[in-house]
MOPAC internal coordinates of N, CA, C and O (Angstrom, degrees):
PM7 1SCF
backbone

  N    0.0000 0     0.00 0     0.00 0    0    0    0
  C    1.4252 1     0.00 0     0.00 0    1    0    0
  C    1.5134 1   111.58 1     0.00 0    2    1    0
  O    1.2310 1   120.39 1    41.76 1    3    2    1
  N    1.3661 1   116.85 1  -138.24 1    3    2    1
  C    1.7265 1   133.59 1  -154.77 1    5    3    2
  C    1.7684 1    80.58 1   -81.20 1    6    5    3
  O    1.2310 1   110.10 1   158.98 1    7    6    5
  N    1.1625 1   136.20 1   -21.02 1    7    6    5
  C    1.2598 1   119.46 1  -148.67 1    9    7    6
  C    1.6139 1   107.37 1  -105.99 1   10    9    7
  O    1.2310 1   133.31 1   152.87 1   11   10    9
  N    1.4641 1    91.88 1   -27.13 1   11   10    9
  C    1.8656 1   101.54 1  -169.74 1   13   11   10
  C    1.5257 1    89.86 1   -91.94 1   14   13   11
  O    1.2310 1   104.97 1   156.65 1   15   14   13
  N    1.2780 1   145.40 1   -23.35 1   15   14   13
  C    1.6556 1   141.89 1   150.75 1   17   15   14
  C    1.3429 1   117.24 1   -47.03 1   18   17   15
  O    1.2310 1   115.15 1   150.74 1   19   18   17
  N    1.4212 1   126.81 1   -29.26 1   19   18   17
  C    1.3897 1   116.26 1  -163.16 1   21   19   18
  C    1.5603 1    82.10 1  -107.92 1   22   21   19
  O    1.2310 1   107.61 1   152.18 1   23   22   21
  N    1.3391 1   140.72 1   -27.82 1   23   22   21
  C    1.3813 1   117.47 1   177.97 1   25   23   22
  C    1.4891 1   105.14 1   -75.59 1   26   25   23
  O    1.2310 1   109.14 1   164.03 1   27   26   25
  N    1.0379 1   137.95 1   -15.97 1   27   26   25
  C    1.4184 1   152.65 1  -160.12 1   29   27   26
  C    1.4271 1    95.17 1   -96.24 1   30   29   27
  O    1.2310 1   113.83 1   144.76 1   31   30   29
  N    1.6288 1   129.29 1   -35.24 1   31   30   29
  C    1.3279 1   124.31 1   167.29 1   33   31   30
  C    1.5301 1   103.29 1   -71.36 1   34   33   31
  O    1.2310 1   120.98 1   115.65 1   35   34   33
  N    1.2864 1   115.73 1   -64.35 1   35   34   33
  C    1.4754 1    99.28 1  -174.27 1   37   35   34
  C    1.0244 1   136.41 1   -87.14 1   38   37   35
  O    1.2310 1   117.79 1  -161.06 1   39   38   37
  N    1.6232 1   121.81 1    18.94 1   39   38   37
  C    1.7655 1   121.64 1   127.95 1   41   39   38
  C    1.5073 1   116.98 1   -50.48 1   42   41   39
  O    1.2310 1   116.09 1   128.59 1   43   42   41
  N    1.0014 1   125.03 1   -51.41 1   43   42   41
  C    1.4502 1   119.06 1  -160.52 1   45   43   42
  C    1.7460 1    91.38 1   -95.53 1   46   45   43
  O    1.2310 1   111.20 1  -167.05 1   47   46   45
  N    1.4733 1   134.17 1    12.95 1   47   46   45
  C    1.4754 1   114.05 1   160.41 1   49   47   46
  C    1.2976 1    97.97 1  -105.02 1   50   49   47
  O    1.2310 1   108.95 1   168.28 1   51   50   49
  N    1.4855 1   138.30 1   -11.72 1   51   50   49
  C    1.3084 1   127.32 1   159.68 1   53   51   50
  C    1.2108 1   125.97 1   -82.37 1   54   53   51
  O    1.2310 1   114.28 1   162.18 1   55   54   53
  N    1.4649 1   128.44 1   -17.82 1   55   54   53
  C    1.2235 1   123.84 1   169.12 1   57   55   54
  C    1.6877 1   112.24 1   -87.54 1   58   57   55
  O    1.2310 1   125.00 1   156.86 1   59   58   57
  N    1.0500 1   108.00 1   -23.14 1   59   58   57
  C    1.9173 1   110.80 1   153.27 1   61   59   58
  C    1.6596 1   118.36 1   -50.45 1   62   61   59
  O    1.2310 1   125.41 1   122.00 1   63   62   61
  N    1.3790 1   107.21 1   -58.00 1   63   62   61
  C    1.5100 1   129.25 1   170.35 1   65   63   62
  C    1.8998 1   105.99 1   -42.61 1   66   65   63
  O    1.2310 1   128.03 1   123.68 1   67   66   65
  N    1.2481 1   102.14 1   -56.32 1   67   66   65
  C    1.9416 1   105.72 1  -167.52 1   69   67   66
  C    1.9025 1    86.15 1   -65.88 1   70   69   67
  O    1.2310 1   130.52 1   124.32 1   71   70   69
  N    1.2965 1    97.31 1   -55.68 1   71   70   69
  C    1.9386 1    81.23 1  -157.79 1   73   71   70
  C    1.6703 1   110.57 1   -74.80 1   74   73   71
  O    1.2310 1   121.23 1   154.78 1   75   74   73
  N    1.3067 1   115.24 1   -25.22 1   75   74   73
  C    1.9294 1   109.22 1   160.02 1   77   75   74
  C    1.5862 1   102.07 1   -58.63 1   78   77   75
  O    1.2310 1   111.40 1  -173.62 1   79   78   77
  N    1.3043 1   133.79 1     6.38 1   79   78   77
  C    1.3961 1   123.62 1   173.76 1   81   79   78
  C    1.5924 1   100.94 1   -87.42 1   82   81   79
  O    1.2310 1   121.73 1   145.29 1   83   82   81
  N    1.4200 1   114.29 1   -34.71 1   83   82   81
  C    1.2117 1    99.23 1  -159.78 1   85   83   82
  C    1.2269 1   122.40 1    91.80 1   86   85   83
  O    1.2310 1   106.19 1  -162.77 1   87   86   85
  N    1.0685 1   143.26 1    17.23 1   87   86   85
  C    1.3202 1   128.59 1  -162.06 1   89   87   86
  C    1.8936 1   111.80 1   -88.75 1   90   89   87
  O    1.2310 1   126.69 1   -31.71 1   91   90   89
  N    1.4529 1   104.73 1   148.29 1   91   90   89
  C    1.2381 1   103.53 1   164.21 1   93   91   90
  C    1.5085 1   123.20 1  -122.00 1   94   93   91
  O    1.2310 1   134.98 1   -53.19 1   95   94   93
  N    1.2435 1    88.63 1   126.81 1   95   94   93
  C    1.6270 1    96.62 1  -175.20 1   97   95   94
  C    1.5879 1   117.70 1   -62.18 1   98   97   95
  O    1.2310 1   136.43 1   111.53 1   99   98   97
  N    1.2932 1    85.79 1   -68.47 1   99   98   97
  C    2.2617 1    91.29 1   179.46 1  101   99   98
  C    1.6964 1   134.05 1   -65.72 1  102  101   99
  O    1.2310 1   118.26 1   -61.07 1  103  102  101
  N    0.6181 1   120.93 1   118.93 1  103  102  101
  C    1.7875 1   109.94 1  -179.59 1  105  103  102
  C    1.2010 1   105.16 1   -38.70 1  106  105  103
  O    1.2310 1   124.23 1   -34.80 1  107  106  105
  N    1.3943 1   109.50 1   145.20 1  107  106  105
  C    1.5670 1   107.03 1   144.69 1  109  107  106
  C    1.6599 1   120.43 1   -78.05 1  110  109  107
  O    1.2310 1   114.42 1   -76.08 1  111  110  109
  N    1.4229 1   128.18 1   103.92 1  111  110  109
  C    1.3289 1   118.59 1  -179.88 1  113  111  110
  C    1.5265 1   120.64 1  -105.27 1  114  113  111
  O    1.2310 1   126.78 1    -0.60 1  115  114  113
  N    1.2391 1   104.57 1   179.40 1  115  114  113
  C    1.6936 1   109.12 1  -163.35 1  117  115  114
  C    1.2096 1   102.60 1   -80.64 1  118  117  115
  O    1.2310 1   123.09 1   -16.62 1  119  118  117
  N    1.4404 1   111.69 1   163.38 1  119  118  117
  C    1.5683 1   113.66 1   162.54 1  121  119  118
  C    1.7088 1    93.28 1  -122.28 1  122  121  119
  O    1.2310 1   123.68 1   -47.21 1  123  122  121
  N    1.5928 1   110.55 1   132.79 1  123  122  121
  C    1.2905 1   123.90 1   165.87 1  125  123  122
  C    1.3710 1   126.72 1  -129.25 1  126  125  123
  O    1.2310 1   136.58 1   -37.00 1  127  126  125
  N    1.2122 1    85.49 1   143.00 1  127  126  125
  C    1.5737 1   105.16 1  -152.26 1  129  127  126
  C    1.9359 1    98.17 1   -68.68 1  130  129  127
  O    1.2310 1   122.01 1   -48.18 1  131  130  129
  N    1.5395 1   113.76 1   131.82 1  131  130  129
  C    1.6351 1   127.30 1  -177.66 1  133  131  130
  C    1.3334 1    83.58 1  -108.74 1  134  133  131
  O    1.2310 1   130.30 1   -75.16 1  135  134  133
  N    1.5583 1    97.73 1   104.84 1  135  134  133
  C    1.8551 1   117.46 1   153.39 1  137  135  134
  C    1.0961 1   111.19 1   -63.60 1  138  137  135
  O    1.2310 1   109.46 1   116.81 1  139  138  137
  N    1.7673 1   137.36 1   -63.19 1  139  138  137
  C    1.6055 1   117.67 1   168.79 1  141  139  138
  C    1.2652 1   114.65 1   -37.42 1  142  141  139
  O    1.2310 1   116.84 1   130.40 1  143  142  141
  N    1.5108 1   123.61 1   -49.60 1  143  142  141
  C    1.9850 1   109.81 1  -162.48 1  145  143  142
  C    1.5244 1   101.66 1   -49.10 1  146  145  143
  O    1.2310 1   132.18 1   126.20 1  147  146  145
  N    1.4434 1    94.09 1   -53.80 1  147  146  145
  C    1.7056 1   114.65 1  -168.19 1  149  147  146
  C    1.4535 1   128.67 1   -40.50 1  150  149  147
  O    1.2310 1   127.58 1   148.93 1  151  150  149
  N    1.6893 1   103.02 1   -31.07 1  151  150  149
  C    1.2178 1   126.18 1   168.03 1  153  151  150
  C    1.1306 1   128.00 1   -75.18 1  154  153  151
  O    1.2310 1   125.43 1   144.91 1  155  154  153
  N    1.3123 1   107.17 1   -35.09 1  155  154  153
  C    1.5644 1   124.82 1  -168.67 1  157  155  154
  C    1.8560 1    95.43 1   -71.02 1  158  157  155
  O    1.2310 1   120.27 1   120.74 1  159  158  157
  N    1.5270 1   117.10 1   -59.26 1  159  158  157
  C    1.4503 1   123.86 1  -146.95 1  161  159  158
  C    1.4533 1    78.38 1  -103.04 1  162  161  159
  O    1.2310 1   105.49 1   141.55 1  163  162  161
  N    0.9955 1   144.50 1   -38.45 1  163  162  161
  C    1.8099 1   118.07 1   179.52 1  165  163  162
  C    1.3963 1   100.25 1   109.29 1  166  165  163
  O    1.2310 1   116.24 1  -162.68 1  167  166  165
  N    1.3223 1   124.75 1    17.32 1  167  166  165
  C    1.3222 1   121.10 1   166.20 1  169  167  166
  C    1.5280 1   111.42 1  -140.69 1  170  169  167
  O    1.2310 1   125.14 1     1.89 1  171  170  169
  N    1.5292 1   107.73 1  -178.11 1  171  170  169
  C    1.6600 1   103.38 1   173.94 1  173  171  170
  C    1.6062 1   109.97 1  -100.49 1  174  173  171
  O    1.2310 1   124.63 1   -55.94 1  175  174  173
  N    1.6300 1   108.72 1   124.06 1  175  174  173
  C    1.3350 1   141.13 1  -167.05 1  177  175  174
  C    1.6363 1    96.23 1   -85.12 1  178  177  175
  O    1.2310 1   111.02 1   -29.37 1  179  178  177
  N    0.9808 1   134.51 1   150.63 1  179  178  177
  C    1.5135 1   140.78 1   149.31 1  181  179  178
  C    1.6428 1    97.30 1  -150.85 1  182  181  179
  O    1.2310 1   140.01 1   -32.42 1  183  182  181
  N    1.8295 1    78.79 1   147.58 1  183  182  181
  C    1.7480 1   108.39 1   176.98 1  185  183  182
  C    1.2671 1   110.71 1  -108.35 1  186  185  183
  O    1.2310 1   115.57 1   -56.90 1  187  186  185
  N    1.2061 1   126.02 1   123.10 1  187  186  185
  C    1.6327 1   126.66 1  -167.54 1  189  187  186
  C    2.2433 1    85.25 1   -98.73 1  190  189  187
  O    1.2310 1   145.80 1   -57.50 1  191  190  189
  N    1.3323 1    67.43 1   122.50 1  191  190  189
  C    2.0241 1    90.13 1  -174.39 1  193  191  190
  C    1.6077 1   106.64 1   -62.00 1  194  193  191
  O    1.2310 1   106.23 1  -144.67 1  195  194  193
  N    1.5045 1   143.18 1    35.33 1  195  194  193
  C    1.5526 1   149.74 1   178.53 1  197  195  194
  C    1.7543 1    83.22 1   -41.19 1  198  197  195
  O    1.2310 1   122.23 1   101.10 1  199  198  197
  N    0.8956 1   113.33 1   -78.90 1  199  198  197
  C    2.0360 1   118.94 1  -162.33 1  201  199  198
  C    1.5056 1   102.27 1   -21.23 1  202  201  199
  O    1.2310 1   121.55 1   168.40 1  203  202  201
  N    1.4915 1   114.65 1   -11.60 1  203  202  201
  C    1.7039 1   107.54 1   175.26 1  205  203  202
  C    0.9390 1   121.73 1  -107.06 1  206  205  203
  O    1.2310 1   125.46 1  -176.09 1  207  206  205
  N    1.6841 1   107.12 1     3.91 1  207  206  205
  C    2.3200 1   111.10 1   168.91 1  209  207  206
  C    1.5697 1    92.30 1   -55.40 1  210  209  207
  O    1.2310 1   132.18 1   -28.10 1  211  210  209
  N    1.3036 1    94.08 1   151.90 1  211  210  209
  C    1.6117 1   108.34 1   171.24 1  213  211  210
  C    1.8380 1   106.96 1   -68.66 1  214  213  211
  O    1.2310 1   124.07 1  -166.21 1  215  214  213
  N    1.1765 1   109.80 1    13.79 1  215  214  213
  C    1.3993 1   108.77 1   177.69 1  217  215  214
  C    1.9654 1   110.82 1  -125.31 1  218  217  215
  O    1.2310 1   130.94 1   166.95 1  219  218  217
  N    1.2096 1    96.50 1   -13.05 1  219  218  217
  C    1.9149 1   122.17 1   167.98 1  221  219  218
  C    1.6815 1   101.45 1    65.78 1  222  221  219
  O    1.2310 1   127.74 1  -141.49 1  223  222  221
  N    1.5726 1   102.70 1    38.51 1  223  222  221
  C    1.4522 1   104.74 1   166.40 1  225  223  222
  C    1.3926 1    98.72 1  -158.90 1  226  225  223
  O    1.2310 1   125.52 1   -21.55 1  227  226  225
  N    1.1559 1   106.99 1   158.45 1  227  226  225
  C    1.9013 1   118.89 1   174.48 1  229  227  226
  C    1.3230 1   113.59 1   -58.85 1  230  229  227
  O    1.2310 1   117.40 1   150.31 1  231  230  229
  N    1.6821 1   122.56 1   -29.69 1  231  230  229
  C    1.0132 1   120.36 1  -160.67 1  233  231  230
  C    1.3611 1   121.88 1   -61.05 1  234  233  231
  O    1.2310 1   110.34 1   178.74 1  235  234  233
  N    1.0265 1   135.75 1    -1.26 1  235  234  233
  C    1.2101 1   175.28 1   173.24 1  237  235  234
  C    1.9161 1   102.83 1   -44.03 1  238  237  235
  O    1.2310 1   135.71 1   115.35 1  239  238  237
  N    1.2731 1    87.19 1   -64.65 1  239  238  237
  C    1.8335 1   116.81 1  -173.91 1  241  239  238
  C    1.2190 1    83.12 1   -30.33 1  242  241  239
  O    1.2310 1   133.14 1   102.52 1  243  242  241
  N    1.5578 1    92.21 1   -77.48 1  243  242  241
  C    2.1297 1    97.65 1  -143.16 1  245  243  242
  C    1.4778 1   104.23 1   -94.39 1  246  245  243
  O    1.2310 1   115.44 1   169.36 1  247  246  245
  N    1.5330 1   126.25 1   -10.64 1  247  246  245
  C    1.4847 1   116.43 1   148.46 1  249  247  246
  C    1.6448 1   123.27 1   -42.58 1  250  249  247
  O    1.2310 1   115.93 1   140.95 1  251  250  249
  N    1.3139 1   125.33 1   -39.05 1  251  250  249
  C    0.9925 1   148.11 1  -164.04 1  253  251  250
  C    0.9715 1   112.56 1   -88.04 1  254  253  251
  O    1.2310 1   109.18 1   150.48 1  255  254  253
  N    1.7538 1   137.87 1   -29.52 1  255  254  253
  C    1.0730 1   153.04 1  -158.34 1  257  255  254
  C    1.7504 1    96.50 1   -97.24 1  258  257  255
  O    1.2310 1   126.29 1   128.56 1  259  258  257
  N    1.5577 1   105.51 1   -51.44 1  259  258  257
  C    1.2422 1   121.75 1  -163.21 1  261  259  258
  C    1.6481 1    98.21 1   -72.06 1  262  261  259
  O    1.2310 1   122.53 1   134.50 1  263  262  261
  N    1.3027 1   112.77 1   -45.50 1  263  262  261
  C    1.9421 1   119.26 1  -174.36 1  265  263  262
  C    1.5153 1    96.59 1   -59.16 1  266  265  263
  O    1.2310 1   112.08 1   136.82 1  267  266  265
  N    1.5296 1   132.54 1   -43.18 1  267  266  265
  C    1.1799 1   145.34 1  -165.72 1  269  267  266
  C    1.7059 1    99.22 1   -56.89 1  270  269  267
  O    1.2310 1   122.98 1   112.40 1  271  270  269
  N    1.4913 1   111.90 1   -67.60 1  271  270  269
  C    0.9740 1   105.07 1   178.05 1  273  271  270
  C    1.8162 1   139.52 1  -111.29 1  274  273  271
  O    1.2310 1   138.88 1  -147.74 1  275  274  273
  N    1.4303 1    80.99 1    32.26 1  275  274  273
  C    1.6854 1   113.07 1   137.53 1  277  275  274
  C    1.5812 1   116.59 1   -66.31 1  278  277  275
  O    1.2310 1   134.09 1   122.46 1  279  278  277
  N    1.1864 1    90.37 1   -57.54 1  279  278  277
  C    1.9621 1    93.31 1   179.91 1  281  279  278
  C    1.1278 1   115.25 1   -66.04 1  282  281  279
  O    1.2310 1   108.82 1   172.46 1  283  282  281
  N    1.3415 1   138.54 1    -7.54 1  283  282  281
  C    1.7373 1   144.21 1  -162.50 1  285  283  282
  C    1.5573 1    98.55 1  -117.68 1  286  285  283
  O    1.2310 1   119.13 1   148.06 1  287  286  285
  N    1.3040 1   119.26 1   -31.94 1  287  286  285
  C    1.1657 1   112.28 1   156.36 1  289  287  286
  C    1.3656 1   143.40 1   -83.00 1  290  289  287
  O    1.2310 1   126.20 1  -154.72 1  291  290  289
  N    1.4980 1   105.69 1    25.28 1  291  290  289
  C    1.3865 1   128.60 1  -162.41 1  293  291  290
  C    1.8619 1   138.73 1    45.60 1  294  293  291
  O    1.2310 1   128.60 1  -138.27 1  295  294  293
  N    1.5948 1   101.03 1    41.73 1  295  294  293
  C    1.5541 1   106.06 1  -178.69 1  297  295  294
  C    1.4629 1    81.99 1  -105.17 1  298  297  295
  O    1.2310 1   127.96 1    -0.38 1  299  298  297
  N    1.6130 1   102.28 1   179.62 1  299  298  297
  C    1.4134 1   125.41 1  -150.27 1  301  299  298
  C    1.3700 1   112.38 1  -161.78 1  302  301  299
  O    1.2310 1   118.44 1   176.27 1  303  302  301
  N    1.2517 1   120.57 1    -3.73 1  303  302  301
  C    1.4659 1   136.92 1   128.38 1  305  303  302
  C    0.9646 1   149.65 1  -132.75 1  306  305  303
  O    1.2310 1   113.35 1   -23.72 1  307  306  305
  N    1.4081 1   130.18 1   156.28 1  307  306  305
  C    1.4103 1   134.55 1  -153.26 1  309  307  306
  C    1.8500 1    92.56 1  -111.75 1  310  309  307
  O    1.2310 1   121.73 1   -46.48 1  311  310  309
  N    1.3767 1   114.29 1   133.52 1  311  310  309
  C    1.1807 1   112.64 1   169.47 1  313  311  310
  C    2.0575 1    95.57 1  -134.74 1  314  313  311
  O    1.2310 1   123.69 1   -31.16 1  315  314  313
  N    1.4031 1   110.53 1   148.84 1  315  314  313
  C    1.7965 1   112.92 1   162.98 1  317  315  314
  C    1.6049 1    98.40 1  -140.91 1  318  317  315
  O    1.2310 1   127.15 1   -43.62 1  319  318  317
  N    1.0112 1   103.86 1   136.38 1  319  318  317
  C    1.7119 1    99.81 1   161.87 1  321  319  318
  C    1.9191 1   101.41 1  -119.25 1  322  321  319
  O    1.2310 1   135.60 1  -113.16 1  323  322  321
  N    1.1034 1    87.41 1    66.84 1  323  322  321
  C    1.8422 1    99.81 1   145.37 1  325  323  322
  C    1.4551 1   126.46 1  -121.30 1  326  325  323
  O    1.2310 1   102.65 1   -16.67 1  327  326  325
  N    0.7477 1   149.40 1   163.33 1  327  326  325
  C    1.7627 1   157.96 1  -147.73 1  329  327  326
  C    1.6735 1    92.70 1  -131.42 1  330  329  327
  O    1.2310 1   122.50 1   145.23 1  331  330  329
  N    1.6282 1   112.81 1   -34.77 1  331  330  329
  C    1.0926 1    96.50 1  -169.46 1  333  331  330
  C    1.8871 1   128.37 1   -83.89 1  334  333  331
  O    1.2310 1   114.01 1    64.34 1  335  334  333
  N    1.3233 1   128.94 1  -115.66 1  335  334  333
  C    1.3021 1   167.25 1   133.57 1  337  335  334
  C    1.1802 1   102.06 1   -10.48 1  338  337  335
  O    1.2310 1   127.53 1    88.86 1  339  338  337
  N    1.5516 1   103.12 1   -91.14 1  339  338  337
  C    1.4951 1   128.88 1  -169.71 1  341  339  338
  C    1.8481 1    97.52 1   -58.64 1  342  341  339
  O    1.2310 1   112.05 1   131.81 1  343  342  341
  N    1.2884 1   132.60 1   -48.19 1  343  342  341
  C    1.1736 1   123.66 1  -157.12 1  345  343  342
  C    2.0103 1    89.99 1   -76.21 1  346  345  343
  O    1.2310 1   118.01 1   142.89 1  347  346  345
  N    1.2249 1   121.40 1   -37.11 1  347  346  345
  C    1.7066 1   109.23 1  -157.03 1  349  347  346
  C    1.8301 1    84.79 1   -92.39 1  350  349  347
  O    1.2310 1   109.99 1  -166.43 1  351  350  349
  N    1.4465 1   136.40 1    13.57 1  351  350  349
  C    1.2553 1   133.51 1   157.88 1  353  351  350
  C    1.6128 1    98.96 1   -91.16 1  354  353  351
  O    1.2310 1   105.46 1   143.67 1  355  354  353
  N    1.1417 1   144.55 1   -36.33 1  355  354  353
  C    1.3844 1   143.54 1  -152.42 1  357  355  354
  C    1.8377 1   101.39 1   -81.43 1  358  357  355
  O    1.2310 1   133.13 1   140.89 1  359  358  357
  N    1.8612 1    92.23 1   -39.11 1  359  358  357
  C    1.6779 1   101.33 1  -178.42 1  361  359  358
  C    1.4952 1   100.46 1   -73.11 1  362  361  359
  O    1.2310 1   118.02 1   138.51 1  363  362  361
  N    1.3895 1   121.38 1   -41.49 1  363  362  361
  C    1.6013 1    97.51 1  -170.60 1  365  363  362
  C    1.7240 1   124.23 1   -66.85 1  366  365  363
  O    1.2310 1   130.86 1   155.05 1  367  366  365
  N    1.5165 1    96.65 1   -24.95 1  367  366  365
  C    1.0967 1   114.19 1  -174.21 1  369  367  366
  C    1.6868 1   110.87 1   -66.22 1  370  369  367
  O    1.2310 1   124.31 1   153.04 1  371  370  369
  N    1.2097 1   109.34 1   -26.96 1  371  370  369
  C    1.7284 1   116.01 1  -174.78 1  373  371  370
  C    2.0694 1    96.12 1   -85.59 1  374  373  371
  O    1.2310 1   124.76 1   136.44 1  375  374  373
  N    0.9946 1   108.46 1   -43.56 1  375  374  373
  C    1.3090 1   121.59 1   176.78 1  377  375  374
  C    1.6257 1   122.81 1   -62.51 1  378  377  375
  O    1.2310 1   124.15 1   159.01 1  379  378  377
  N    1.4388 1   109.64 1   -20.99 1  379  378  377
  C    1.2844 1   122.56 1   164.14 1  381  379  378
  C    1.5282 1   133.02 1   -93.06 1  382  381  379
  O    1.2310 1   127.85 1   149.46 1  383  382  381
  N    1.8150 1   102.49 1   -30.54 1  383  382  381
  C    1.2440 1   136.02 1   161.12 1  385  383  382
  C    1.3627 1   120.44 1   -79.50 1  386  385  383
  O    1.2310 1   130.41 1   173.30 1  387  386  385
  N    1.4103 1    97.52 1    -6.70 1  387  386  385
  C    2.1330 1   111.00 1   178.37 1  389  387  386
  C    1.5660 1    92.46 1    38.90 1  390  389  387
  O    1.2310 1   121.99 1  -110.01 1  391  390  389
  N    1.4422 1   113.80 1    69.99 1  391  390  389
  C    1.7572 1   129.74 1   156.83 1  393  391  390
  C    1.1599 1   119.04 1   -97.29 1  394  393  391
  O    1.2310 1   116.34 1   -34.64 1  395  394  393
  N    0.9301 1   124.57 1   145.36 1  395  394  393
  C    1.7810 1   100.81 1   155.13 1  397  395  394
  C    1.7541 1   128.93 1   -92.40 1  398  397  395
  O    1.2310 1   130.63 1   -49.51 1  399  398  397
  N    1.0813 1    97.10 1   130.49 1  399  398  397
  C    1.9726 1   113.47 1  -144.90 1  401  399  398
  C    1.6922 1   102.38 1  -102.42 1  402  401  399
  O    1.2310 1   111.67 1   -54.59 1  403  402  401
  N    1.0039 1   133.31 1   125.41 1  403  402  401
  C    1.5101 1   115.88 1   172.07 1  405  403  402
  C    2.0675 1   106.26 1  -142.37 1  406  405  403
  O    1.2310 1   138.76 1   -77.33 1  407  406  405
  N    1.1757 1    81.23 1   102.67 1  407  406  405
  C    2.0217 1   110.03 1   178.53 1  409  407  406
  C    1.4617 1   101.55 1   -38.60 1  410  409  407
  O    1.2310 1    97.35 1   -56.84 1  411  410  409
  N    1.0151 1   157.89 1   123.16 1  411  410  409
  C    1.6173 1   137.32 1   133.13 1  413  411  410
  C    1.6329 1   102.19 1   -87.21 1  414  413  411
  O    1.2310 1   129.57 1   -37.16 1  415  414  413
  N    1.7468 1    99.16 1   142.84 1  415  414  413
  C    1.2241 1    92.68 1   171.00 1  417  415  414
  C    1.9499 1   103.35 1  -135.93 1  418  417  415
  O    1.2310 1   133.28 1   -10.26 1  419  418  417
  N    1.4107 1    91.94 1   169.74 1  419  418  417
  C    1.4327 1    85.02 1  -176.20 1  421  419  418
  C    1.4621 1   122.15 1   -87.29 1  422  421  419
  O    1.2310 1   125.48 1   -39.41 1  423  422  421
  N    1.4442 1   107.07 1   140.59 1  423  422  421
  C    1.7770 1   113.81 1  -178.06 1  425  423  422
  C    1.7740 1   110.36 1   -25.10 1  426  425  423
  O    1.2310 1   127.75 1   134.33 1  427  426  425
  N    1.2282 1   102.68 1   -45.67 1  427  426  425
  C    1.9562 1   107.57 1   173.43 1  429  427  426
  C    1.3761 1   107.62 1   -69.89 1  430  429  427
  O    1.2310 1    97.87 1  -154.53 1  431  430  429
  N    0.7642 1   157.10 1    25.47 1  431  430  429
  C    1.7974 1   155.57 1  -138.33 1  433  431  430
  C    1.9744 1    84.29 1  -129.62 1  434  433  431
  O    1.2310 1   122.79 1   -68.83 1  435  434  433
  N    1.3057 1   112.26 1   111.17 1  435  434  433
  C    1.3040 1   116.62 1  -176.69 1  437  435  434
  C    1.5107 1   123.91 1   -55.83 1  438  437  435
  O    1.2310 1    99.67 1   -41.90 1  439  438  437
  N    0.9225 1   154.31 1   138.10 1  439  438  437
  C    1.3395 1   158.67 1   154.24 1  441  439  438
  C    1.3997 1   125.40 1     1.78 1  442  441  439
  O    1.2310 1   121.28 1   140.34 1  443  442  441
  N    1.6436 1   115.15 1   -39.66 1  443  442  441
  C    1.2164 1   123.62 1   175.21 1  445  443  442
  C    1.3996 1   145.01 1   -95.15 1  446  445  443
  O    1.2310 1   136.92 1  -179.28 1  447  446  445
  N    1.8379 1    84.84 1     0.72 1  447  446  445
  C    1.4512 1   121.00 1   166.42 1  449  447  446
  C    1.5865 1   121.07 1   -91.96 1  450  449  447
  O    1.2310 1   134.27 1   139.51 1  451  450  449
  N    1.3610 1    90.01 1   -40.49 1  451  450  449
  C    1.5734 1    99.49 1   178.49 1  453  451  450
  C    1.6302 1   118.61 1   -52.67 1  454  453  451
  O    1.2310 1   120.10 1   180.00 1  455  454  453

């Protein structure tokens, strides 16, 4: 009814609100140039520096891209069931986007992940 419309309005005026912020999720990081690779294969090698997202993987990029326009398409939560990468990119991304984010991971998912 009147009630599940007005929460239904103000999901989609807060997810208007997060992306008129602008926000960017991923660093912009360096790419530096590997003089051994470069040497080895006979050309110039560069390493694009990902190990410095605040999440220490790229996955970040297109998690971020994809949560982004999750929110423009009017959802209001973020769910991943990976244990890995992609799943602790999906949490930062809800945590940066102030979503509410919920990880599943699998029963094998080691101890130090959990």
């Amino acid at each position: 009814g009147k009630r599940r419309a007005t929460a239904a309005r103000s999901s989609e005026r807060l997810a208007r609100e997060r992306m008129e912020r602008n926000v960017r999720i991923h660093r912009v990081t360096p790419l530096i140039k590997s003089q051994p690779l470069s040497d080895r294969v006979g050309k110039n090698v560069y390493l694009k520096m990902d190990n410095l997202q605040e999440t220490g993987s790229f996955k970040v990029r297109g998690m971020g891209n994809a949560c982004q326009n999750a929110l423009r398409a009017g959802f209001s939560t973020f769910v991943s069931s990976s244990g890995g990468n992609a799943g602790l990119a999906t949490a930062w991304c809800g945590r940066v986007l102030d979503v509410e984010t919920t990880v599943c991971l699998p029963e094998t998912a080691p101890q130090s992940v959990q």
